[in-house]
C-alpha positions as CSV (number, residue, x, y, z in Angstrom):
1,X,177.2,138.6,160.2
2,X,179.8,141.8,160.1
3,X,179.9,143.8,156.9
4,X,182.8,146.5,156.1
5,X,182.1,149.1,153.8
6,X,184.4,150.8,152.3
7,X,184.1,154.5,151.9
8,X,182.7,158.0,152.9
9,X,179.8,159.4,150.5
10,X,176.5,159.5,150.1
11,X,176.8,156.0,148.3
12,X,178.5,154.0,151.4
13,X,175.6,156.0,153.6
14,X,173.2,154.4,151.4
15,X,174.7,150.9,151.4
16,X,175.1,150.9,154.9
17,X,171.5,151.8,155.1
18,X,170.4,149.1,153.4
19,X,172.9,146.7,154.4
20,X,171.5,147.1,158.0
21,X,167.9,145.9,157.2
22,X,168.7,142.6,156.6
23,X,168.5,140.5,159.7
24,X,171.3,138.4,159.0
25,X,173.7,141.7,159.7
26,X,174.6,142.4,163.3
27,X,177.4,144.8,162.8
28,X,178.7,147.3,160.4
29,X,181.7,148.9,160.1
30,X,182.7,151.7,157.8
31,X,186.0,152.9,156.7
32,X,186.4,156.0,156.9
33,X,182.6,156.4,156.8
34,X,181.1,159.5,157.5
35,X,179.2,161.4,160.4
36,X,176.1,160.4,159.0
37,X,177.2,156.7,159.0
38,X,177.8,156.5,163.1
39,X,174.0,155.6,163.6
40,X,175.0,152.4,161.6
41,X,178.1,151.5,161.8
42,X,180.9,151.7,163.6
43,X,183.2,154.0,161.4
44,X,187.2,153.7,161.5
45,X,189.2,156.1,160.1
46,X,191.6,154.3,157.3
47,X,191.5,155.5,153.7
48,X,190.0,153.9,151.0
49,X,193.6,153.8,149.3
50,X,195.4,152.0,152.5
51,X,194.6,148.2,150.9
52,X,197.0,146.9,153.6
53,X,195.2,148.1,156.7
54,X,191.5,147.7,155.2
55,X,192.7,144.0,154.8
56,X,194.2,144.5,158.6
57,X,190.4,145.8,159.8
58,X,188.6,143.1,157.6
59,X,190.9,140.5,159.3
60,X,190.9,142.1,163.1
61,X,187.4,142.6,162.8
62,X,186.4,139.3,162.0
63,X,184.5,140.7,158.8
64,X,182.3,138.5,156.7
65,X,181.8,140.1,154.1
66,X,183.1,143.7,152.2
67,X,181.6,146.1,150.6
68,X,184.1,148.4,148.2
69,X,181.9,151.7,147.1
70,X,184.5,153.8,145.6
71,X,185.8,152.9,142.2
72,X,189.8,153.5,142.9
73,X,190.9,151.4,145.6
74,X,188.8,148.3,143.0
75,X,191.0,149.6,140.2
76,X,194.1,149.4,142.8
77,X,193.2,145.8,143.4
78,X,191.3,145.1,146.8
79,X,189.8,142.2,145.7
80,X,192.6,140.6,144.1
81,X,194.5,141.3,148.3
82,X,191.6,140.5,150.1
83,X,190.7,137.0,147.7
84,X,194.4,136.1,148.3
85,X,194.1,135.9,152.0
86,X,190.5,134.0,151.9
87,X,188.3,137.4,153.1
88,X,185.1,137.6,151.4
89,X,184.9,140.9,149.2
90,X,182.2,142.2,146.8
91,X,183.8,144.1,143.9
92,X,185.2,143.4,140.9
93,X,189.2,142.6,140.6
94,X,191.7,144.9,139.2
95,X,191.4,142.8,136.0
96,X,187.3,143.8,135.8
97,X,187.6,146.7,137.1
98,X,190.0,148.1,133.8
99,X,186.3,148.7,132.2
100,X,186.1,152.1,134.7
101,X,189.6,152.6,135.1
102,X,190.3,152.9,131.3
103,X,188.2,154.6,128.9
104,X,190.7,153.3,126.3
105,X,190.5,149.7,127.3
106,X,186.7,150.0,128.2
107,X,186.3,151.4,124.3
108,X,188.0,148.6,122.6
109,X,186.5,146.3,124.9
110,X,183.1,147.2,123.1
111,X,184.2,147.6,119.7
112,X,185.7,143.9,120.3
113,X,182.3,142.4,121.2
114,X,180.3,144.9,118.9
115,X,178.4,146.9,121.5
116,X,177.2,149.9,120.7
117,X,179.3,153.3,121.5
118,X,180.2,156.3,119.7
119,X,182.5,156.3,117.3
120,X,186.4,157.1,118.9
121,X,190.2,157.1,118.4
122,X,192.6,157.0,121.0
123,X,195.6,159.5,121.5
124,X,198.6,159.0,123.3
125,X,200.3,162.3,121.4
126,X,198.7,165.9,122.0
127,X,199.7,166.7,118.4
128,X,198.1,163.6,117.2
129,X,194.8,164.1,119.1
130,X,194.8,168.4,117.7
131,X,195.5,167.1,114.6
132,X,192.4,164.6,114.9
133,X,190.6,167.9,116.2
134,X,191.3,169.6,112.8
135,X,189.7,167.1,110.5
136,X,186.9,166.2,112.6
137,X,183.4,168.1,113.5
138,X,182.7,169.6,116.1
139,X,181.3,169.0,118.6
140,X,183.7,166.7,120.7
141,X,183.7,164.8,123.5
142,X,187.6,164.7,125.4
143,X,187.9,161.7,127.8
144,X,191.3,161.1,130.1
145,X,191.8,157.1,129.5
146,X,192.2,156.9,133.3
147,X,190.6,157.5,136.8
148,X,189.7,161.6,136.9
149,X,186.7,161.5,139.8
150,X,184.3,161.6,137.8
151,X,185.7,164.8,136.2
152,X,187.5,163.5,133.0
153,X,184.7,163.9,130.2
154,X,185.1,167.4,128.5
155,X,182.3,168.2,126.1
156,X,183.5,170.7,123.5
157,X,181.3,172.9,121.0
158,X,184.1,174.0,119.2
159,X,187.4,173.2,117.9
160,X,188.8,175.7,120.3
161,X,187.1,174.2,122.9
162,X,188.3,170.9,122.3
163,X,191.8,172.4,121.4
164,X,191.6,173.8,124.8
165,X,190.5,170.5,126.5
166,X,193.2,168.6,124.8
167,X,196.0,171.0,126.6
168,X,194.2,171.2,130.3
169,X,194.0,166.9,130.2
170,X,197.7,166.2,128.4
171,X,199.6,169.3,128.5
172,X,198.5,170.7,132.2
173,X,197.9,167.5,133.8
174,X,194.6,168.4,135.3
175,X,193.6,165.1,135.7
176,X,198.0,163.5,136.5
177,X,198.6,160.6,134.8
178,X,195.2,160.3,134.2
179,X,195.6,162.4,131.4
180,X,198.4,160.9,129.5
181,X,196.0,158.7,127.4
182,X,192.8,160.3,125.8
183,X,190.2,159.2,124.0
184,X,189.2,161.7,121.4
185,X,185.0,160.7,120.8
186,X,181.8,161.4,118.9
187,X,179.3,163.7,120.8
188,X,176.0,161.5,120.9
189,X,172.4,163.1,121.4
190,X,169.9,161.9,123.7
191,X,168.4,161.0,127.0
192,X,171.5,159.4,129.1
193,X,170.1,156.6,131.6
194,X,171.8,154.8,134.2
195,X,171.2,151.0,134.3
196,X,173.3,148.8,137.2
197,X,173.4,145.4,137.5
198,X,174.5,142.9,139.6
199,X,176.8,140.2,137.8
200,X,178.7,137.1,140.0
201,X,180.6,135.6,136.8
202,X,177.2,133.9,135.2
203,X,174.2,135.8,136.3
204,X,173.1,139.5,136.2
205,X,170.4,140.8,138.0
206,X,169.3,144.6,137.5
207,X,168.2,147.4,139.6
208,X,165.2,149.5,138.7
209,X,166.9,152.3,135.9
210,X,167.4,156.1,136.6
211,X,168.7,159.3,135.9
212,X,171.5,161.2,137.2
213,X,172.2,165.3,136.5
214,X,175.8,165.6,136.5
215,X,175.8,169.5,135.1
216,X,175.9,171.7,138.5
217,X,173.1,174.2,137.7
218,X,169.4,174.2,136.5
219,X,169.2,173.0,132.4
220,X,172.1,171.5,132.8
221,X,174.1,174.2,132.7
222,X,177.5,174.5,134.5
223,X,180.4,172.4,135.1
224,X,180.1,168.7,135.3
225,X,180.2,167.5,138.9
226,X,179.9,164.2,141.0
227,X,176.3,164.6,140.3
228,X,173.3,166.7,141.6
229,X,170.6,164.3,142.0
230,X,168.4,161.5,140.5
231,X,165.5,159.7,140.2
232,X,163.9,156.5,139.0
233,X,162.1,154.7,137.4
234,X,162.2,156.1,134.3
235,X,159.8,156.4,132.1
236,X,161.9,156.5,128.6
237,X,162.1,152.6,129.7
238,X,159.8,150.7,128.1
239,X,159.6,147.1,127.8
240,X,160.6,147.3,124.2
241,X,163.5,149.6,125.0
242,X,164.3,147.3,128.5
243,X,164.8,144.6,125.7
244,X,166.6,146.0,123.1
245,X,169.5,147.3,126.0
246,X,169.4,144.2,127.6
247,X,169.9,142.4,124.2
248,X,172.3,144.7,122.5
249,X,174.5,146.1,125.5
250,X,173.9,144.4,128.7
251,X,174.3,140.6,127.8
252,X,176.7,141.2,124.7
253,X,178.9,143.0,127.7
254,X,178.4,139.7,130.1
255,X,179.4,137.4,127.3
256,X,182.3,139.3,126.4
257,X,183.7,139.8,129.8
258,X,183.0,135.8,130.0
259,X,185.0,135.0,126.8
260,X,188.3,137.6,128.0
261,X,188.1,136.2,131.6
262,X,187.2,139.5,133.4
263,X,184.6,137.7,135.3
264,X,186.7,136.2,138.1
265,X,184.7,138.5,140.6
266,X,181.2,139.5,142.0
267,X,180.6,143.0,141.4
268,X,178.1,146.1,140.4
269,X,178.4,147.0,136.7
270,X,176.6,150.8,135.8
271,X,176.0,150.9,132.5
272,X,176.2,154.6,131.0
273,X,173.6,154.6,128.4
274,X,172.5,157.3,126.0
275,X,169.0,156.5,123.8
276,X,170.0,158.2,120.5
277,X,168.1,158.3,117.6
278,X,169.5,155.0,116.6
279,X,169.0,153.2,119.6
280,X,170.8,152.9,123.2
281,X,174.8,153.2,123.1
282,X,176.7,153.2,125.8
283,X,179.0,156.5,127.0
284,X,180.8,154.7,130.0
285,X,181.2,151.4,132.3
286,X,181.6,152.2,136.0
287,X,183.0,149.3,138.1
288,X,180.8,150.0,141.3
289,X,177.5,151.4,142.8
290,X,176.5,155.0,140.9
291,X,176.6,157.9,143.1
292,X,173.7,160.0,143.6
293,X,172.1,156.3,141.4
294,X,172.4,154.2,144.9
295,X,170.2,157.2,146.8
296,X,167.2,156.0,144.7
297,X,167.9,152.5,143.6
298,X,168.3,150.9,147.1
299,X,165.1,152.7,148.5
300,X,163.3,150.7,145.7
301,X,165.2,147.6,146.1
302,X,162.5,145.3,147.9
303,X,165.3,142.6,148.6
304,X,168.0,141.4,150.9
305,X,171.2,143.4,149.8
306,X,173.2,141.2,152.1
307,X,172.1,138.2,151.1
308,X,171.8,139.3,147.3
309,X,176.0,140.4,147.7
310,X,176.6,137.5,149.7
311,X,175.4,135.2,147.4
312,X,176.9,136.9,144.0
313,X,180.4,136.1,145.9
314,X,179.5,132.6,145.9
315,X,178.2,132.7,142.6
316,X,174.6,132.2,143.5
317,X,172.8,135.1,142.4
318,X,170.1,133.4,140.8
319,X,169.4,131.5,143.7
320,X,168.7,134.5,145.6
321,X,165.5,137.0,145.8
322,X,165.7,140.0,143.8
323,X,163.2,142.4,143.7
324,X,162.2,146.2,142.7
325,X,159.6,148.2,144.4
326,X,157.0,149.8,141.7
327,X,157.0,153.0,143.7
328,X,159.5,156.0,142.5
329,X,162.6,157.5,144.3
330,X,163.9,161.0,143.9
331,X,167.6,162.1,145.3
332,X,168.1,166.3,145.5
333,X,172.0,166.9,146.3
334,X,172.5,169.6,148.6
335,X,176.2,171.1,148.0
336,X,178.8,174.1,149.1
337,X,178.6,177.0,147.4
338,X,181.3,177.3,144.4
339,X,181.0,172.6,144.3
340,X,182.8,171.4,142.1
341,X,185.3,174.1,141.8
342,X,186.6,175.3,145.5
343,X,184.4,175.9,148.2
344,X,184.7,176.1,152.2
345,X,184.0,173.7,155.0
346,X,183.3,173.8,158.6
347,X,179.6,175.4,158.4
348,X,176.7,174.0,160.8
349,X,174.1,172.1,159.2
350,X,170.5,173.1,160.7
351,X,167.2,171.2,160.0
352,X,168.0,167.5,159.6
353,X,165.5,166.6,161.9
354,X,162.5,168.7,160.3
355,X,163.8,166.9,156.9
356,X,163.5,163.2,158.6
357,X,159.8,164.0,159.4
358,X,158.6,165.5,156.4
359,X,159.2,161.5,155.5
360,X,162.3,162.1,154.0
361,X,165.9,159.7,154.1
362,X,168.6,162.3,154.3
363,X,171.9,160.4,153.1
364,X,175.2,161.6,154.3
365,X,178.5,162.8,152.3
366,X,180.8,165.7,153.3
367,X,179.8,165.7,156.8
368,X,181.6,165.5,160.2
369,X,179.8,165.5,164.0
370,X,180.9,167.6,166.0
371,X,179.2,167.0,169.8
372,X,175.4,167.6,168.5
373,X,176.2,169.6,165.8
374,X,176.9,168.6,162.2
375,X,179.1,170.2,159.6
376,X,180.0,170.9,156.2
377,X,182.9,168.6,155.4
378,X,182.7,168.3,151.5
379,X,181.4,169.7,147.9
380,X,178.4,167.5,147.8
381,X,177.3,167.6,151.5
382,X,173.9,165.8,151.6
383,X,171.4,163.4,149.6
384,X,168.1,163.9,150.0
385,X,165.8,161.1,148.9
386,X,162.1,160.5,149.0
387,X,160.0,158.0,147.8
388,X,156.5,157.8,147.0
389,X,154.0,156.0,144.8
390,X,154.6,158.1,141.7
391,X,157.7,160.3,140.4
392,X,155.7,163.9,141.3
393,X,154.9,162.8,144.8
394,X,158.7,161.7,145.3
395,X,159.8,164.8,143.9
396,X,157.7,167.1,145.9
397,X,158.5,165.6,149.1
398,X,161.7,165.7,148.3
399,X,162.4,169.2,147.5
400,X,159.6,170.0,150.8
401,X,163.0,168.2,153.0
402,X,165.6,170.5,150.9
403,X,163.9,173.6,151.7
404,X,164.7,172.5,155.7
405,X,167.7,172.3,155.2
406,X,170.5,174.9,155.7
407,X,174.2,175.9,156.2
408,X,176.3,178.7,154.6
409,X,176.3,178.7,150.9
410,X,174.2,176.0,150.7
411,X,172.8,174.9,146.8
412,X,171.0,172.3,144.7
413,X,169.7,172.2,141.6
414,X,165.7,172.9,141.4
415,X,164.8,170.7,138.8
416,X,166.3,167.1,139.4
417,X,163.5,164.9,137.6
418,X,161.2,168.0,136.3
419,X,162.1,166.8,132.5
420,X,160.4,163.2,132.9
421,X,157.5,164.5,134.7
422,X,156.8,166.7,131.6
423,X,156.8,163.4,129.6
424,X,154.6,161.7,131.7
């Protein structure tokens, strides 16, 4: 079989990763893909927003099945071109996919079908949303309705905070058109959890849970960024809590997409979760595979991928194995100085090598080869995931491979994880 993914990160590293263990997969290809991704796949360079000539590779290629990891060229409708002209693709369609690429429609979505969220009211008017500002509490939480890179959620102590956020998303255009929609929601309190599953139109399967760090610095401080690492399992799971978000969020969400015919597709559905005092509530739907989440969810996934995407597409995922290691993963994100705010490329990457034998799987992101060398080509540069029988052991190993890595202005956080080993 030949598989396409599409996309460049640390995610599409990961998927081709994975992807290539299964013995029914002969080749990959990758577009763009990344330097990292060349020992896989053969990477061609077309963006992720060129539908046209992905559907041209798929086709020239003889592909049999595609991958989409980024969540924009789903919400553009690459499943919706490639299903038209009989290519296999895995990905929700441009109808599904409105769950990540609106926050407004993804909200009423859930207060339609009763699952749980903060409370919210939508703005299409910056006077209406400072007026909204005024007679609420603080603090806030200021989302752009649509796609903002995973940049769009403002969190906001104060009313001059959120007076401020209001102006940078629908007066500045920080985030374009992005921005001309926002919803205007409750801060909630609590652990937030990443939970992704696997849906072909009748069936859902989940991947082992985990946790992401989106701030940029240690104690989640800092800007919000792609994210800076994560880890799984995790422990705040029990099976009394796995229950309660699988009966309250997870199949309440299946039904509903069902009943509105937003199911026409196979694809990955990351549910957002936050476990507040008065249970799990969701903060956001994502369309696709989570990004650093796919570091440490695939290295514990015991299962075909290919087969398990394969046979979603046909609407057989039940049919299918689908299993979850009982070990732990943990994903450290290596990143250019001043990430997410402006930073400089072009710096040699040393100890890759030393990283891979300390037992470590060193996913790729902002990276490009040049002859032997690799360099910085991005804000988040490199993943690096361990895994081991328990959380500690993951962690250690992994931040043993960190320290052998270096270029220029090189950071990561120190203390991906370090909360839920406390708890332990």
């Amino acid at each position: 079989m030949k598989v396409l993914v599409i996309g460049s990160g640390g995610r599409e590293h990961t998927l081709a990763w994975k992807l290539s263990q299964s013995p029914q997969v002969d080749v990959i290809y990758a577009a763009p893909g990344n330097a990292g991704m060349t020992a896989l796949a053969e990477c061609v360079p077309v963006p992720v927003d060129d539908l046209e000539s992905l559907l041209s590779l798929a086709r020239e290629k003889e592909v049999d099945l595609t991958v989409v990891g980024p969540e924009a060229p789903l919400v553009a409708g690459i499943v919706d071109l490639f299903r038209a002209h009989d290519m296999r693709i895995f990905g929700f369609d441009r109808w599904g996919a409105r769950l990540e690429g609106s926050k407004v429609w993804a909200k009423e979505f859930m207060e339609r079908h009763g699952i749980p969220t903060g409370s919210f009211c939508v703005c299409g008017d910056r006077g209406v949303a400072l007026g909204e500002i005024e007679s609420g509490t603080p603090p806030f939480v200021v989302k752009a309705d649509g796609l903002a890179a995973g940049k769009g959620v403002l969190i906001c102590n104060t009313r001059e905070d959120a007076r401020r956020a209001v102006d940078t998303v629908m007066r500045d255009k920080a985030f374009g058109a992005a921005g001309d929609r926002i919803v205007l929601e409750e801060f909630l309190e609590g652990p937030e959890i990443s939970v992704l599953a696997v849906f072909d139109g009748e069936t859902y399967r989940l991947f082992v849970p985990s946790q992401d760090h989106k701030r940029a610095y240690d104690g989640d401080e800092g800007p919000n960024t792609g994210g800076m690492g994560a880890y799984a399992p995790v422990a705040l799971i029990d099976a009394a809590l796995d229950a309660r978000v699988r009966r309250e969020i997870i199949e309440p969400t299946f039904a509903g997409m069902h009943r509105e015919k937003i199911a026409g597709a196979a694809g990955v559905l990351y549910f957002g979760l936050i476990i507040t005092g008065d249970g799990p509530k969701v903060l956001e739907y994502n369309c696709r595979f989570g990004d650093p989440e796919t570091q440490v969810i695939l290295p514990l996934f015991d299962a075909d991928l290919f087969e398990v995407l394969h046979a979603a597409t046909e609407g057989r995922l039940g049919e299918v194995p689908f299993e979850n290691s009982h070990d732990a993963a943990a994903c450290v994100v290596v990143a250019s100085g001043g990430y997410p705010g402006s930073y400089k490329k072009g710096y040699p990457i040393s100890g890759l090598d030393e990283a891979d034998e300390h037992g470590c799987i060193v996913f790729h992101a902002g990276t490009v080869r040049e002859g032997d060398v690799y360099k910085t080509a991005g804000g988040r540069v490199l993943g690096v995931t361990a895994v081991a029988p328990t959380l500690p052991e993951a962690l250690e190993r992994a931040y043993r491979c960190v320290a052998a890595v270096r270029f220029t202005g090189c950071f990561s956080r120190s203390d991906i994880g370090k909360r839920s080993v406390k708890k332990v």
